[in-house]
N, C-alpha and C positions, 0 to 999 in steps of 0.2 A: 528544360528541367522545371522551369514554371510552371509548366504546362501540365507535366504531369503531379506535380504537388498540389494543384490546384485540384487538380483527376482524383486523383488520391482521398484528398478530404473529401471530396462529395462522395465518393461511392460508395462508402457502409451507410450512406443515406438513402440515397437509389436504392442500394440494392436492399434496406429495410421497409420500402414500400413496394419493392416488386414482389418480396415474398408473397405478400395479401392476394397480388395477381397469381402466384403458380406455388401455391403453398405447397403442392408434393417435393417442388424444390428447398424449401426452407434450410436445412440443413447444409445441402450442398453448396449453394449459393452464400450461409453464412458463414461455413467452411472456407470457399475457396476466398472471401473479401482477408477471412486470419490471417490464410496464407500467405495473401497477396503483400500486406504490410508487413509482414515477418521480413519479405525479401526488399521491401522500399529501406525496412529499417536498418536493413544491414548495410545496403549503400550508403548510407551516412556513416559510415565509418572508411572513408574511400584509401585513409594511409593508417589503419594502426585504431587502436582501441583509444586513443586521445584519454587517457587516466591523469597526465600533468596538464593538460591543458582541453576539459570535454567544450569548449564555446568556442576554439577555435575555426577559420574561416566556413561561419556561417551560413548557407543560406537563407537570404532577406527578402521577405514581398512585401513591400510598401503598397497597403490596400488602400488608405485615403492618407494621404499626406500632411494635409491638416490638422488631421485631428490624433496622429500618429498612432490609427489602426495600422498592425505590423504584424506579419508573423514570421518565427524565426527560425531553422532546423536548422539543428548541429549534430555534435557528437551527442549532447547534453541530452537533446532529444530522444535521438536513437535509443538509449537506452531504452528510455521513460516507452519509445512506442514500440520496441521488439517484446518490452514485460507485456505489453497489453493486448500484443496479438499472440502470443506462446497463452497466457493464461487463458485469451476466450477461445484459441483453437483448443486448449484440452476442454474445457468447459462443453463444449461442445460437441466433441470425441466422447464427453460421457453420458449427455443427456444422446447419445446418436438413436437407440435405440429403446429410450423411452416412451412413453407418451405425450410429451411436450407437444405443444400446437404451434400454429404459425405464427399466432402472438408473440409466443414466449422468446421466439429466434427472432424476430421483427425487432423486439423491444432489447435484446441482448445484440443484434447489432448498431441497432441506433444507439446504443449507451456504448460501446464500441467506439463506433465515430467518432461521438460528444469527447468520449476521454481524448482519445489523440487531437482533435482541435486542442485541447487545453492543455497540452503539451505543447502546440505551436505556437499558441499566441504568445505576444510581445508585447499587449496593450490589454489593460485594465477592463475595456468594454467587453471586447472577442471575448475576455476567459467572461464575462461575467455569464455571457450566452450560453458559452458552454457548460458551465457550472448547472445554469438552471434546469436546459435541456438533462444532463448527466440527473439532476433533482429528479425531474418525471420519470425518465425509464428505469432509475432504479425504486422509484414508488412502485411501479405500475410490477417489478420483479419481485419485489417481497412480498405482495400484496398477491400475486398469481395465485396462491395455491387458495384464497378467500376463501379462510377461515376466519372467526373472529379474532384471530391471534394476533396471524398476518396482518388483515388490513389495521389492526391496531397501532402495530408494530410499524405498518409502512407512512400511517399518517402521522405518526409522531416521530418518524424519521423527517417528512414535509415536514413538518410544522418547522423544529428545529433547524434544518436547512434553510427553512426559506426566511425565519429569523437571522440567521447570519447570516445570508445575504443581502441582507438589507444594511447590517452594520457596513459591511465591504461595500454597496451600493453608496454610501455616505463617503465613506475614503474614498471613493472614483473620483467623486464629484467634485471634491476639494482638493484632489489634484488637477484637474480639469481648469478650476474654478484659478490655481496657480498659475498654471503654465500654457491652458488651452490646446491640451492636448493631453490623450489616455494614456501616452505610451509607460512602460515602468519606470523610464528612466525618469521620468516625472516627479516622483516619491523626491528625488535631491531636490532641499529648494521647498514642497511642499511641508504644510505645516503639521506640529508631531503627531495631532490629532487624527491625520488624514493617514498615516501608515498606523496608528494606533488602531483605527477603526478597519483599514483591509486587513494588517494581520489578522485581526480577531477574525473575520469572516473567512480568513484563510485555516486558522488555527479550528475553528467550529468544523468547517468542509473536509477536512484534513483526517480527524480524530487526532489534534496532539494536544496535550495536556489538557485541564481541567474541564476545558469548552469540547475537549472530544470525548467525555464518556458518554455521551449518545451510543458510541459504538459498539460496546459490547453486548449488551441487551441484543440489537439492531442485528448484529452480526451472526450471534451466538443463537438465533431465532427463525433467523429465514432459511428457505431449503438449502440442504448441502449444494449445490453449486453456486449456487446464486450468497449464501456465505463466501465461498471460495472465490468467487469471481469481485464481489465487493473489496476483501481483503489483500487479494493476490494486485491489482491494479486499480479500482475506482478509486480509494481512495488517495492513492496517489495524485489524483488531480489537483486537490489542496496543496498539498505538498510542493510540487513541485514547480510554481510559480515563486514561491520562499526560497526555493533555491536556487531558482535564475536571479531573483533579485540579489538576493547574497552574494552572486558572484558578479554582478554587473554592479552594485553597490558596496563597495569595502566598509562604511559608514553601518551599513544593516546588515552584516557577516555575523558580530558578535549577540547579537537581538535572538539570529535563527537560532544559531550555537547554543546561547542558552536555554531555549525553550527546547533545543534535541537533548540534552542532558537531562533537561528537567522531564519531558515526555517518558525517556529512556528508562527512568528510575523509576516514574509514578505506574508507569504499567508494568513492569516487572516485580512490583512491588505489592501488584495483588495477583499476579499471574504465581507465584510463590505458594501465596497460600490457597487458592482456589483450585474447587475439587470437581467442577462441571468442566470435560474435555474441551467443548467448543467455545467456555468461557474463558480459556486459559491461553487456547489460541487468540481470542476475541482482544485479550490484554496483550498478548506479542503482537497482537496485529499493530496496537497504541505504542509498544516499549520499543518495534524496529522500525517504526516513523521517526522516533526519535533519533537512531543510530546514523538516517538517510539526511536529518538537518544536521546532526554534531559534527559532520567534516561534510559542505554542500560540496568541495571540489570534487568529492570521488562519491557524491550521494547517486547518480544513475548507475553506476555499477552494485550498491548495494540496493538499490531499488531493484532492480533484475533479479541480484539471488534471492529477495524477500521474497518479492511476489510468486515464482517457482514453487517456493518450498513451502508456502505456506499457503498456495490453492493447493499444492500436492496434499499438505496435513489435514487442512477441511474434508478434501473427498474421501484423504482413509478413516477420520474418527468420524467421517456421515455413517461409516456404513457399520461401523461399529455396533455390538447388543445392547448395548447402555452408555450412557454422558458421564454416567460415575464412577471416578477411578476407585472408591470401594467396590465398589459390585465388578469392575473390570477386572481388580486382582483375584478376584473369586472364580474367573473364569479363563479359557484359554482361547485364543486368538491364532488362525492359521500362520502357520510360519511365513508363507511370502508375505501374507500382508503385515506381518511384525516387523519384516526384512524392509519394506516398503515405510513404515513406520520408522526405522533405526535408523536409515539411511537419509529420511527430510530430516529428524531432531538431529542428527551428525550434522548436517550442513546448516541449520540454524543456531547451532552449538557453536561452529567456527571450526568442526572438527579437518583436518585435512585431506585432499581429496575432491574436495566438493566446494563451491563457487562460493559456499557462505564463510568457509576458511580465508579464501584472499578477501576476500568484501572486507572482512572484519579486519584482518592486518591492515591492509590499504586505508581502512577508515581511523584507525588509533594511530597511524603515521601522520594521519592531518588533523590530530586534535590538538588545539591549543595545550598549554601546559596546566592552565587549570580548569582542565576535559574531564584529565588524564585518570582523576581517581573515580568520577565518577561514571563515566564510560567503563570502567572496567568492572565496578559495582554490577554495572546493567549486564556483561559479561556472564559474570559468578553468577548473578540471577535465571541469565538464561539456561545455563549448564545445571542449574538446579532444575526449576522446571518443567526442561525437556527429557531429565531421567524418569517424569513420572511413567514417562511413556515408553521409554525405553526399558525398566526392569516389568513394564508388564506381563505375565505370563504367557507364553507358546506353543503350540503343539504341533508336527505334522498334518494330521488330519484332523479338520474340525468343518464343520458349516461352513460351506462358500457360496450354498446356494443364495445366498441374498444379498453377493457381488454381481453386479450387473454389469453385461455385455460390454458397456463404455469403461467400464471402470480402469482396465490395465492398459489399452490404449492412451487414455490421459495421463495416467502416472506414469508408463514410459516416456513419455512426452516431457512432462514435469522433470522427473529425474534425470534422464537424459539430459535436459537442457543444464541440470544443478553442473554434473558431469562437464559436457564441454566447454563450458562457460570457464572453466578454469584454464582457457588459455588466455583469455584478458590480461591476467595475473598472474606468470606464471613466476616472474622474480620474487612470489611470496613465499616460494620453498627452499628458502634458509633454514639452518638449525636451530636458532632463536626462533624462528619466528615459528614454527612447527611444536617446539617443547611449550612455548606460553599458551598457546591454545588448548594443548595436552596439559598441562596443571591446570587451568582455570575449570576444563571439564572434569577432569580426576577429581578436586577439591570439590564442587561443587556437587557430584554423585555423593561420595564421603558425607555432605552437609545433608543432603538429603537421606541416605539411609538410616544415617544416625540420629536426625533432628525433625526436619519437617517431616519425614514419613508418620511418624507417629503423633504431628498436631493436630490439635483440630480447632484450628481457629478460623470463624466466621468474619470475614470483613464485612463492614457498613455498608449497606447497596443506596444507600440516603442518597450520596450524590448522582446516582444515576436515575433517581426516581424524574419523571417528567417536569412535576412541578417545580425543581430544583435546578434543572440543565440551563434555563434563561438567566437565572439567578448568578448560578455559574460564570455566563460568557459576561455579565455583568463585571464580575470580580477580577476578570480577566484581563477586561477593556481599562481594567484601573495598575493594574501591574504593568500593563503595554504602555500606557501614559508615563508609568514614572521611570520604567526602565527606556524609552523612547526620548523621556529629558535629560536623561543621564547618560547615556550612552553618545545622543548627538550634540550633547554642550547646546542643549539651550534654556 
């Protein structure tokens, strides 16, 4: 089993430098590496979906001993790497019959790779490698289509990454500097400054709270898949080292907890008012990172149905005639792909049926009691929303001609996956738990036809402006500080 985990992580490396040798294969070849992890990630679930307990018996590889390079798979894993190869196998299924080059696959499996290494690691250094590598090839992807826009957009995506990884480079060090050794469990014991400073670099990489508005501009900008692929999984790479720590550390549970409630609110709270479709996704991409920290025990399960449904809503509102939901209510949209639209906002609603229904039950079951009001806040927000898209108008027949070839391919793919995934959780289909999901979306359609449909309120884009985001993770680093001496009594 070593042997082949070992196998595993190098081969979306391999096989990204063999494309350059047999580029006619590119596709097939970065096809079949999706595949291949789809089926590693399933074996990690060898008895049962592990929802009470996803860290349960581990597999461990002690890479240097010393210096407690570790990497770890579990259930916890499994998740975090079935979302990453379901999202870049559709990604892939859509770009099949574009013009994409051997580059572009080259650099979408090596960022591939990079993500799942950062899913396994168990030490501070590995993930930092992986973080930077994940750095490049998502530059090198926003930047593809070099335009001025693009590479604008992708160096001030670097810049910002490689500023918070420098804050996280600080916190390595000073756990190192503690214990002489990277591993996480290191953080116990190290001083507050030192998890002050990897949060922050976690929290920046991530897109959660203030240090992640990077992300929507970033998101909201790059081509429809390469959005979709950012969304659906990259980002989760931040993420989801905060929640191995959370659950290896009881001491650092209530740190993440807070900043998932806090995330939760702040991006759903301009996703409400904003009127550009891919910026609104761009803010659920921020407000359902938050949902995946607010209860870490059952966060890979709701990482899974996030990233599904929300590469699937990138590639329908890419293909869309316009970003603005004025101009979109003026117009008519084919009925499948409306169908295809109702049915991601149903499962990012929590509506039942669909995998973002149990994620969301299962996740308000493990929220502390003072979550409880504000997780549900983020709720009502998202059932708002998600009706923009859902009362938009449909027709039979309209323009399909500029749905492309890959298109329904990946979206089968995508919703499909929303669909079976609801055997994870299937004890979610109580009567209670079926009617709160059903008022929270009923109410929150209601709060939209009646109230936000007709505002027009412009939120402040100040803090997303460039020269402000360093300023940000500054302010950030000073709330991690105080809530780090408060929380661990020193």
């Amino acid at each position: 089993m070593n042997t082949l985990t070992i196998a595993w992580i190098a081969l979306p490396l391999f096989v990204g430098f063999v494309i350059y040798l047999v580029p006619r294969l590119d596709r097939h070849l970065a096809l079949g590496v999706a595949l291949i992890s789809i089926a590693y990630a399933l074996q990690l679930f060898p008895s049962g979906f592990a929802l009470d307990n996803p860290t349960a018996t581990p597999l461990t590889l002690n890479l240097l001993d010393n210096f407690g390079i570790t990497l770890v798979l579990d259930a916890l894993s499994g998740y975090f790497i079935l979302t990453n190869a379901l999202v870049t196998a559709a990604i892939i299924l859509y770009c099949w019959h574009s013009n994409k080059t051997a580059f572009f696959y080259t650099q979408v499996i090596i960022l591939f790779g990079s993500v799942n290494a950062a899913f396994v690691c168990a030490d501070f250094i590995s993930l930092y490698v992986a973080l930077e590598v994940i750095s490049i090839a998502t530059f090198l992807l926003i930047a593809y289509p070099r335009t001025d826009r693009s590479i604008w957009v992708a160096l001030r995506y670097l810049f910002v990454s490689n500023t918070a990884m420098l804050f996280y480079l600080i916190g390595a060090a000073l756990v190192y500097q503690t214990h002489q050794s990277f591993a996480y469990s290191g953080l116990r014991g190290a001083p507050p400054e030192a998890l002050a400073f990897i949060c922050l670099g976690l929290l920046a990489k991530g897109g959660i709270f203030v240090s992640g508005l990077w992300l929507p501009l970033t998101h909201s900008e790059s081509e429809t898949p390469v959005s979709a692929l950012l969304s659906g999984s990259v980002v989760k790479a931040g993420v989801f080292p905060l929640v191995r720590c959370a659950l290896m550390l009881p001491e650092i549970d209530p740190i993440v907890r807070l900043f998932g409630v806090s995330t939760a609110l702040l991006g759903v709270g301009y996703a409400v008012f904003e009127k550009d479709t891919k910026r609104i996704l761009a803010f659920h991409t921020v407000s359902q990172l938050g949902f995946i920290l607010a209860a870490p025990e059952v966060g890979g399960f709701y990482a899974l149905a996030h990233g599904l449904v929300k590469s699937a809503l990138f590639l329908i509102v890419g293909i869309l005639p316009s970003r603005n939901l004025k101009d979109l209510r003026q117009m008519s949209m084919a009925t499948p792909l409306w169908i295809a639209l109702v049915v991601a906002s149903f499962s990012i609603s929590g509506f039942p049926l669909l995998s973002g229904f149990g994620a969301k039950v299962l996740t308000m079951k493990n929220l502390a009691p003072w979550q409880i009001i504000g997780m549900n806040l983020a709720a009502f927000g998202t059932a708002i929303s998600f009706a923009k898209f859902i009362f938009l108008p449909h027709q039979k027949q309209t323009g399909n001609s500029s749905i492309q070839p890959g298109f329904w391919p990946a979206i089968i793919l995508l919703l499909g996956g929303l669909v079976l995934a609801n055997v994870v959780y299937y004890e979610a289909y109580t009567l209670w738990n079926i009617l709160k999901p059903l008022i929270t979306i009923g109410l929150g359609w209601i709060a939209y036809l009646l109230i936000i449909q007709g505002l027009a309120i412009k939120l402040s884009r100040t803090a997303e402006q460039f020269e402000h985001l360093i300023g940000g993770m500054s302010l950030v680093l000073l709330v991690l500080l105080g809530v780090t001496l408060k929380w661990l009594d020193i």
